[in-house]
Backbone as XML, in Angstrom:
<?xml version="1.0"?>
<chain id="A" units="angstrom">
  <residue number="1" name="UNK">
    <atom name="N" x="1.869" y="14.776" z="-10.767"/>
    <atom name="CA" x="0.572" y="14.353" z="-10.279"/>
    <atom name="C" x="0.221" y="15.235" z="-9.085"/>
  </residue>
  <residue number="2" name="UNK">
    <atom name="N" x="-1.404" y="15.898" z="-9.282"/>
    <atom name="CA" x="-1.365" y="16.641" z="-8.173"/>
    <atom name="C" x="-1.685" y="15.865" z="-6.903"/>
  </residue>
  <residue number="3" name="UNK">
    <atom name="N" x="-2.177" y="16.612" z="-5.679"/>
    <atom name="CA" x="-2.603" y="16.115" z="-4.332"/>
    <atom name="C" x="-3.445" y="15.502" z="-4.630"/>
  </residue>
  <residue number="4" name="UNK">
    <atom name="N" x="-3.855" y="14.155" z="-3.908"/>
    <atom name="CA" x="-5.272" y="13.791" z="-4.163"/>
    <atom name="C" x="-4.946" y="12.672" z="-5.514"/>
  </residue>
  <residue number="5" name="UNK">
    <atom name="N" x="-4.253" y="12.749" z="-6.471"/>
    <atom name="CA" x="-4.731" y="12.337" z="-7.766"/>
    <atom name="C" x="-3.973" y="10.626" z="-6.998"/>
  </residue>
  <residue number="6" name="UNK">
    <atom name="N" x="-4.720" y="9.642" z="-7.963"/>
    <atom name="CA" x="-4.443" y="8.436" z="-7.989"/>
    <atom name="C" x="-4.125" y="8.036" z="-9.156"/>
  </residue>
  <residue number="7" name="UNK">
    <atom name="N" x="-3.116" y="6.610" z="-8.980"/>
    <atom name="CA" x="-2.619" y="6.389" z="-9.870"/>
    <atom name="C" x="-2.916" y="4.857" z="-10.541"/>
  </residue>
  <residue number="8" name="UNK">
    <atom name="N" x="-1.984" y="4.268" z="-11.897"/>
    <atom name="CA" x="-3.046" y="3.448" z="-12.003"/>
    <atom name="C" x="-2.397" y="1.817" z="-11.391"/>
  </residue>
  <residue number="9" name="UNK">
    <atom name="N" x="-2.472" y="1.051" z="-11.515"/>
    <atom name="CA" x="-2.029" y="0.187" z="-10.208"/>
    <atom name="C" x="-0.527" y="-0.528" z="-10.428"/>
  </residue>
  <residue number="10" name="UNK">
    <atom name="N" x="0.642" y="-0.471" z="-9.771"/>
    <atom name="CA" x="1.575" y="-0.612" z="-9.894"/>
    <atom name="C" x="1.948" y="-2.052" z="-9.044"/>
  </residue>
  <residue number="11" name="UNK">
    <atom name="N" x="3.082" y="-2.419" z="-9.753"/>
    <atom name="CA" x="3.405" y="-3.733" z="-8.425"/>
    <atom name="C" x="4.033" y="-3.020" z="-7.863"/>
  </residue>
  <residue number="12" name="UNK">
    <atom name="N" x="3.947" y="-3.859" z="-6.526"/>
    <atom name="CA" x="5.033" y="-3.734" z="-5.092"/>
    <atom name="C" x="4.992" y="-4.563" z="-4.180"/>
  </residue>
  <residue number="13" name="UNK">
    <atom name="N" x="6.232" y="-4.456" z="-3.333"/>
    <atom name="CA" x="6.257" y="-5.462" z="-2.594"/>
    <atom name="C" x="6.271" y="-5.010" z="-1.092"/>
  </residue>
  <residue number="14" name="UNK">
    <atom name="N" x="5.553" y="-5.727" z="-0.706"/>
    <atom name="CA" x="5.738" y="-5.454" z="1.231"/>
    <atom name="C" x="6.883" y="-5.154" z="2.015"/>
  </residue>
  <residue number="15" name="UNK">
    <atom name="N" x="7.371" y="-3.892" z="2.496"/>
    <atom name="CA" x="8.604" y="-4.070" z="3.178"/>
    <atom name="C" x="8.006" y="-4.348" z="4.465"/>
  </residue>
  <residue number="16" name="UNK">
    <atom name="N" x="6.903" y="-3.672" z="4.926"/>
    <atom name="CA" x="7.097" y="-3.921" z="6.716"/>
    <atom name="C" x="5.126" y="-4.588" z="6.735"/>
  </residue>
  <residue number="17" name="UNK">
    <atom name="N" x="4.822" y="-5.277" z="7.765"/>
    <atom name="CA" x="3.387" y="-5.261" z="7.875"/>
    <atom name="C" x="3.124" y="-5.245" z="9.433"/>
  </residue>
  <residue number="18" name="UNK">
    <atom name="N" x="2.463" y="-4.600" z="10.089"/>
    <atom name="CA" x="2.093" y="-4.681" z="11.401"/>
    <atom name="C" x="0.216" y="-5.262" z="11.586"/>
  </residue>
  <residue number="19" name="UNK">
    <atom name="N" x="0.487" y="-6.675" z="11.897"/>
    <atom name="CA" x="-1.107" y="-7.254" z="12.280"/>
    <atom name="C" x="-1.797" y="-6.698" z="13.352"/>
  </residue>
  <residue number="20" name="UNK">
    <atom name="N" x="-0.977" y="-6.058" z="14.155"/>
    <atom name="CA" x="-1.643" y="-5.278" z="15.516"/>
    <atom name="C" x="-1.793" y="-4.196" z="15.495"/>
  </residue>
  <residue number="21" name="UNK">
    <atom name="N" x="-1.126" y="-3.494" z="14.565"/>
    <atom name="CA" x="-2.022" y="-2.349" z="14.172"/>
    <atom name="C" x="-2.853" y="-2.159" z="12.652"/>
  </residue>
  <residue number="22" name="UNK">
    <atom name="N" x="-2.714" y="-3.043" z="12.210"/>
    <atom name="CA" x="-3.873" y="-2.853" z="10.902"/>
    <atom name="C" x="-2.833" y="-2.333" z="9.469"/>
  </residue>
  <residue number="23" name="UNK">
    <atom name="N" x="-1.421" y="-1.944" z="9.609"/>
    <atom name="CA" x="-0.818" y="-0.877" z="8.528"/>
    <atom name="C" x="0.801" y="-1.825" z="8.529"/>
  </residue>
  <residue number="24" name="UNK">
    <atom name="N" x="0.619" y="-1.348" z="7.401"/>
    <atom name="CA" x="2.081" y="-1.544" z="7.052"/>
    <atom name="C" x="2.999" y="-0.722" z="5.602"/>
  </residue>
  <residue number="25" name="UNK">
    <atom name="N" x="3.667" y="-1.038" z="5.064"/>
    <atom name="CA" x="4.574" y="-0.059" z="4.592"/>
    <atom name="C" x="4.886" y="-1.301" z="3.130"/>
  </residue>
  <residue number="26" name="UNK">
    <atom name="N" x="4.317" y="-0.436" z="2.390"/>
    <atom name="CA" x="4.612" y="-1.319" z="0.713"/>
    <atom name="C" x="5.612" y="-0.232" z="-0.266"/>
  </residue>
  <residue number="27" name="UNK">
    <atom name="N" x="6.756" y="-0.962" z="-0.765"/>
    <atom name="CA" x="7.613" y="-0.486" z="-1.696"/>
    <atom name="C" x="7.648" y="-0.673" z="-3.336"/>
  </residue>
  <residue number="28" name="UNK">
    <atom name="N" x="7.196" y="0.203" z="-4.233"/>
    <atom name="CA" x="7.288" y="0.562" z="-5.632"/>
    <atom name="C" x="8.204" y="1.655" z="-5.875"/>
  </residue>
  <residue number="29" name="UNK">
    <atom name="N" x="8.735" y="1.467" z="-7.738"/>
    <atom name="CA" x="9.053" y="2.780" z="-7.941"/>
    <atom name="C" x="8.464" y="3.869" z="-8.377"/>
  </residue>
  <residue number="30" name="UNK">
    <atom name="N" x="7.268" y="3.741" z="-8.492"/>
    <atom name="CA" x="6.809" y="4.600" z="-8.432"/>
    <atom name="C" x="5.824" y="5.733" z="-7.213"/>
  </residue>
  <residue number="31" name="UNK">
    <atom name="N" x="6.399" y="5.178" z="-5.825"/>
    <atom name="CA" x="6.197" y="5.661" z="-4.648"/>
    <atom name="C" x="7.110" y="5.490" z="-3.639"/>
  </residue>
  <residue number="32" name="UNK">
    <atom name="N" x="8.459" y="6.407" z="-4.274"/>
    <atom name="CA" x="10.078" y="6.419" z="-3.551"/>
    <atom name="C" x="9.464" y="6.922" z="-1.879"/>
  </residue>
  <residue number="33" name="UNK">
    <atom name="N" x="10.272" y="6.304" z="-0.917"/>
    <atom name="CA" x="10.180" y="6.075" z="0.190"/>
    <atom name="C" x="9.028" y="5.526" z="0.928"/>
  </residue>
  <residue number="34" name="UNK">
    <atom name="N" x="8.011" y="4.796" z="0.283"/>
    <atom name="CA" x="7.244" y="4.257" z="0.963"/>
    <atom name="C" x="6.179" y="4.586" z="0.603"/>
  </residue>
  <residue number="35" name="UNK">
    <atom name="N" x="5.072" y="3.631" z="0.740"/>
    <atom name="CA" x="3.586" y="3.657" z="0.587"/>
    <atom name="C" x="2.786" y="2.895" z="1.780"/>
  </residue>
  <residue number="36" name="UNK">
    <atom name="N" x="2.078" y="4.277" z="2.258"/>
    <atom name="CA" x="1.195" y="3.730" z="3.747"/>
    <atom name="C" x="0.070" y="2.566" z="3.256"/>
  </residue>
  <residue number="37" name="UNK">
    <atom name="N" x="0.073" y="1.360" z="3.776"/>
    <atom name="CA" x="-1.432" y="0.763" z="3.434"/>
    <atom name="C" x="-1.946" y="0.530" z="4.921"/>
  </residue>
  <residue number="38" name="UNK">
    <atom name="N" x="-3.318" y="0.128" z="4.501"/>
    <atom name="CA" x="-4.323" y="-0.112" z="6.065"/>
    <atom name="C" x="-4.906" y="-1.386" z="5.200"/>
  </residue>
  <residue number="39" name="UNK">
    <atom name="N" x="-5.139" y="-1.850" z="6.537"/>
    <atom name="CA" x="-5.746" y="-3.404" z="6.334"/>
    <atom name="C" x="-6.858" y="-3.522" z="5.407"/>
  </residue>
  <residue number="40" name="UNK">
    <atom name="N" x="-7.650" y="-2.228" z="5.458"/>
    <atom name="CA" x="-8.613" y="-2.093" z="5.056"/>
    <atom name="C" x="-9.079" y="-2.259" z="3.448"/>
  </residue>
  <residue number="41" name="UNK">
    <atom name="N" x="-7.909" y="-1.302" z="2.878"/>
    <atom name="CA" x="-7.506" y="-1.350" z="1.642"/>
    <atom name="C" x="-7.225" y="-2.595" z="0.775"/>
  </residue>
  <residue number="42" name="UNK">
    <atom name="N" x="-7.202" y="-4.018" z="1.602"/>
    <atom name="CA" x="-6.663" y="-5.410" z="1.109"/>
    <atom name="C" x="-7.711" y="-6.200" z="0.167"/>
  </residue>
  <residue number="43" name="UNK">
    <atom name="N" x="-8.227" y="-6.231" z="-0.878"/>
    <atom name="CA" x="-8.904" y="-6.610" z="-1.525"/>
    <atom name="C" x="-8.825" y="-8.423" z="-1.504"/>
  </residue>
  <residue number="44" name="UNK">
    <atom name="N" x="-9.267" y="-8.718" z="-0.319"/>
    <atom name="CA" x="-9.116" y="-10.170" z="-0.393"/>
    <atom name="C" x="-10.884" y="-10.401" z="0.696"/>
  </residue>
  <residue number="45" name="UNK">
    <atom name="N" x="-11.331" y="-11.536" z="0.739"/>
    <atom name="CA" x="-11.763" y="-12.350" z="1.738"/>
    <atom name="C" x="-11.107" y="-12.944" z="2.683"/>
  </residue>
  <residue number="46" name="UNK">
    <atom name="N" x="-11.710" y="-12.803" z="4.163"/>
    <atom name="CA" x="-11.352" y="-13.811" z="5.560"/>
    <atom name="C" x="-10.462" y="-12.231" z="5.879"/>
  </residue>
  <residue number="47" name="UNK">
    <atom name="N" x="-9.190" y="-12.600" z="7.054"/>
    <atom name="CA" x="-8.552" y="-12.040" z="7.611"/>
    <atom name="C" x="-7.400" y="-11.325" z="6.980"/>
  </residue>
  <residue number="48" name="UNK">
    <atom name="N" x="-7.791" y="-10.240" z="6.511"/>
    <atom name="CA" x="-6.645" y="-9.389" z="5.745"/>
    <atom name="C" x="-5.161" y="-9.024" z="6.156"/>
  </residue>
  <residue number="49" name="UNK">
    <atom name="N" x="-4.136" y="-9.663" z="5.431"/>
    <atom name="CA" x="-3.343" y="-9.044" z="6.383"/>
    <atom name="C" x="-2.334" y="-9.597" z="5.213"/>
  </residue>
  <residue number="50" name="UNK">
    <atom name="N" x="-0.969" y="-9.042" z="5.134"/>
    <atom name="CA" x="0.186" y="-9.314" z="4.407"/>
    <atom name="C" x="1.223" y="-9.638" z="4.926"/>
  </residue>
  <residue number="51" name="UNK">
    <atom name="N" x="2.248" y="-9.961" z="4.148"/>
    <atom name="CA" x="3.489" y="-10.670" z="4.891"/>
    <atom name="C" x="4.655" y="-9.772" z="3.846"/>
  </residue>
  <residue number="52" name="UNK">
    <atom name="N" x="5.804" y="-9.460" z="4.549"/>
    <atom name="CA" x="7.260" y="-9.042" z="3.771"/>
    <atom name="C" x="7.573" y="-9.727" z="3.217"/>
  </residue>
  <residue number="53" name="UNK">
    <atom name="N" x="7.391" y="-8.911" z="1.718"/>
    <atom name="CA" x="8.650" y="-9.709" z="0.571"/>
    <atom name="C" x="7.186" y="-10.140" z="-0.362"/>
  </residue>
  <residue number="54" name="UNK">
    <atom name="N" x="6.144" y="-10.081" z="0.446"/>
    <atom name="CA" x="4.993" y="-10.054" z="-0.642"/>
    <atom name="C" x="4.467" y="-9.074" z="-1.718"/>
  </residue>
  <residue number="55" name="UNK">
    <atom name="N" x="3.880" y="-9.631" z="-3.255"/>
    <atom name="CA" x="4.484" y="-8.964" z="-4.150"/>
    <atom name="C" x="2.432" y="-8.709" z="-3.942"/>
  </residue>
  <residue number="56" name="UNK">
    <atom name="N" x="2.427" y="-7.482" z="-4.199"/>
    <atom name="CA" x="0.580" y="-7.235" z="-4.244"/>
    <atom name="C" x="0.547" y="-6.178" z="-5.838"/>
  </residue>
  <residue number="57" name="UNK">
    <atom name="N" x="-1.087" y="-6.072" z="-6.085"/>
    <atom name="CA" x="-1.147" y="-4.914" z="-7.563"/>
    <atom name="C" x="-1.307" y="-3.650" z="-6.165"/>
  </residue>
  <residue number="58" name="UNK">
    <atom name="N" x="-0.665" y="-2.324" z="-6.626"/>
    <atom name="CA" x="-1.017" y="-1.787" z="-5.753"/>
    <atom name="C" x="-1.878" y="-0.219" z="-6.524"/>
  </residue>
  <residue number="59" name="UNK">
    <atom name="N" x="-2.945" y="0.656" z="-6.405"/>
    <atom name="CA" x="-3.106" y="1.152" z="-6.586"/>
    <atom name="C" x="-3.143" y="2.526" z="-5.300"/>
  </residue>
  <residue number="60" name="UNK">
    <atom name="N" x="-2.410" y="3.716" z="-5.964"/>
    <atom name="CA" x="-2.314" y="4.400" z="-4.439"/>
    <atom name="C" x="-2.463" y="5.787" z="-5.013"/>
  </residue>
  <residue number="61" name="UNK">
    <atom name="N" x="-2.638" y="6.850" z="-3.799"/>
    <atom name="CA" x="-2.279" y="8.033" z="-4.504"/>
    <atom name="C" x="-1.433" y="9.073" z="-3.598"/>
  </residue>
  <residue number="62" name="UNK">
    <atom name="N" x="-1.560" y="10.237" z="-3.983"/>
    <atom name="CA" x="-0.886" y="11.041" z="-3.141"/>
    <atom name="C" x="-1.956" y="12.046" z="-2.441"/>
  </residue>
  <residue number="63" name="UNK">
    <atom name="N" x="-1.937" y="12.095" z="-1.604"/>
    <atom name="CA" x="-2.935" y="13.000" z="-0.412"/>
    <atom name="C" x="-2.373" y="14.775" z="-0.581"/>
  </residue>
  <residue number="64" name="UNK">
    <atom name="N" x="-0.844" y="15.075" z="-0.494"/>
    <atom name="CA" x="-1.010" y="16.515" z="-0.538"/>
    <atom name="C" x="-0.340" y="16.776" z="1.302"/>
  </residue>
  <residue number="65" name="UNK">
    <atom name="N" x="-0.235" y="15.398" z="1.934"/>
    <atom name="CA" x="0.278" y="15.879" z="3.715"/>
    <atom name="C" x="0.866" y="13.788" z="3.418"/>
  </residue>
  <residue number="66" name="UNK">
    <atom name="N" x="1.506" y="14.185" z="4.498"/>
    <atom name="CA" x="1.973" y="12.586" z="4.282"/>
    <atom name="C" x="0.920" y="11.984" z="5.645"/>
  </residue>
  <residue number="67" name="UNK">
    <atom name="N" x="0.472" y="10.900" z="5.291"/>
    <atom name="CA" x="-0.205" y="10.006" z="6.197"/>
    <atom name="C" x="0.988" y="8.690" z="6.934"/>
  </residue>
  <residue number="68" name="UNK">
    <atom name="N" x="1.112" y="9.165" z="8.138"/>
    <atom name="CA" x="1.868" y="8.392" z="9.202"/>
    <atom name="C" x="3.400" y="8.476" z="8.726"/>
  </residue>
  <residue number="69" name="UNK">
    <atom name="N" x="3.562" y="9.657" z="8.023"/>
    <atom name="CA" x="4.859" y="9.467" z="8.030"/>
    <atom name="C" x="5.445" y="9.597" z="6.404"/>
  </residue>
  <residue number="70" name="UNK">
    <atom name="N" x="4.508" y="8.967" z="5.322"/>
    <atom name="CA" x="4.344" y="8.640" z="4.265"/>
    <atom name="C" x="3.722" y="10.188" z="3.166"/>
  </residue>
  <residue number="71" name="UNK">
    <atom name="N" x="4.662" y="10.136" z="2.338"/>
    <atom name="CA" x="3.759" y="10.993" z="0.732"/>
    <atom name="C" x="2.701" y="10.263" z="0.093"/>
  </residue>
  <residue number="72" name="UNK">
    <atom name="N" x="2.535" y="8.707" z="0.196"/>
    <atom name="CA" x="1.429" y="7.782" z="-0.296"/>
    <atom name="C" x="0.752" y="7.337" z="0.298"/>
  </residue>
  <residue number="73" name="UNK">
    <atom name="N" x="-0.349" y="6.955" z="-0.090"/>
    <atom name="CA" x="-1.211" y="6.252" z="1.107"/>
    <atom name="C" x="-1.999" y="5.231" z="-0.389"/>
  </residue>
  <residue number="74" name="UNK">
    <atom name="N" x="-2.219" y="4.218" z="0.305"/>
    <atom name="CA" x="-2.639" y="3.159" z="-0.635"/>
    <atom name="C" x="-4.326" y="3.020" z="-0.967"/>
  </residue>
  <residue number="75" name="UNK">
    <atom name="N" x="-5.115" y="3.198" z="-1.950"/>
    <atom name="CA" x="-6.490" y="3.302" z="-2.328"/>
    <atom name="C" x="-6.129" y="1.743" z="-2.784"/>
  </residue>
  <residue number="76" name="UNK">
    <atom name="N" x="-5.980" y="1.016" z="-2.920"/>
    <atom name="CA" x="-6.585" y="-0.722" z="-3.239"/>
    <atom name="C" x="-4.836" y="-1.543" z="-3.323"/>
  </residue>
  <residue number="77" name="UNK">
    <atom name="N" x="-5.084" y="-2.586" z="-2.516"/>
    <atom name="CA" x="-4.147" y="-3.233" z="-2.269"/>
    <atom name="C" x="-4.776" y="-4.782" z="-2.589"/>
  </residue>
  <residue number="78" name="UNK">
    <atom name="N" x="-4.523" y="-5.381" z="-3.623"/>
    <atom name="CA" x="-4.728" y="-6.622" z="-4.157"/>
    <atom name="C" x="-3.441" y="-7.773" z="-4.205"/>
  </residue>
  <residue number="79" name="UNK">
    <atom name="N" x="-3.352" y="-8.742" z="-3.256"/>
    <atom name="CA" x="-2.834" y="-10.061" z="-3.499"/>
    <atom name="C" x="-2.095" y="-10.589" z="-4.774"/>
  </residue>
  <residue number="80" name="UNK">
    <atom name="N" x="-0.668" y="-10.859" z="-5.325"/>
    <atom name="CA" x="-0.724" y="-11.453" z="-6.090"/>
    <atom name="C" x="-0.419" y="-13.508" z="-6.114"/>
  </residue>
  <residue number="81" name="UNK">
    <atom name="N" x="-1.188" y="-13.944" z="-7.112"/>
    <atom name="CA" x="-0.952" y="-15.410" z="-6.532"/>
    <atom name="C" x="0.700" y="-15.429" z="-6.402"/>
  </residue>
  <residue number="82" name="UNK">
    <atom name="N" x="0.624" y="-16.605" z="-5.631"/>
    <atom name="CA" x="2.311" y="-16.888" z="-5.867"/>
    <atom name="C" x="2.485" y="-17.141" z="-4.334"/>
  </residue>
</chain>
């Protein structure tokens, strides 16, 4: 997959979430060592924000430079019930 390209939406689960800064760090296998998300990206209503060990659909791609650290950066981060 080149730079830039997105992929199509995978589960994963939350390893880290920071509410004070807006980002946190979601784990799939198909985005070995980590996937950057921003609050922003949270496809929910009210106060966006996730918790560890939470399982979300994640759709992400690869940029081509790593963002904060990261080869992924997350394009839509959706809730799963449960």
């Amino acid at each position: 997959m080149g730079a830039g390209a997105a992929a199509a939406a995978v589960v994963a689960t939350v390893r880290e979430w920071r509410d004070e800064e807006g980002w946190g760090v979601l784990d799939s296998a198909r985005t070995p060592g980590g996937c950057f998300g921003h609050y922003s990206d949270i496809r929910t209503s009210g106060f966006r924000t996730l918790s560890p060990g939470q399982q979300v659909d994640l759709v992400w791609e690869a940029p081509g430079f790593k963002q904060d650290g990261y080869d992924y950066r997350a394009v839509s981060i959706v809730p799963r019930p449960g």
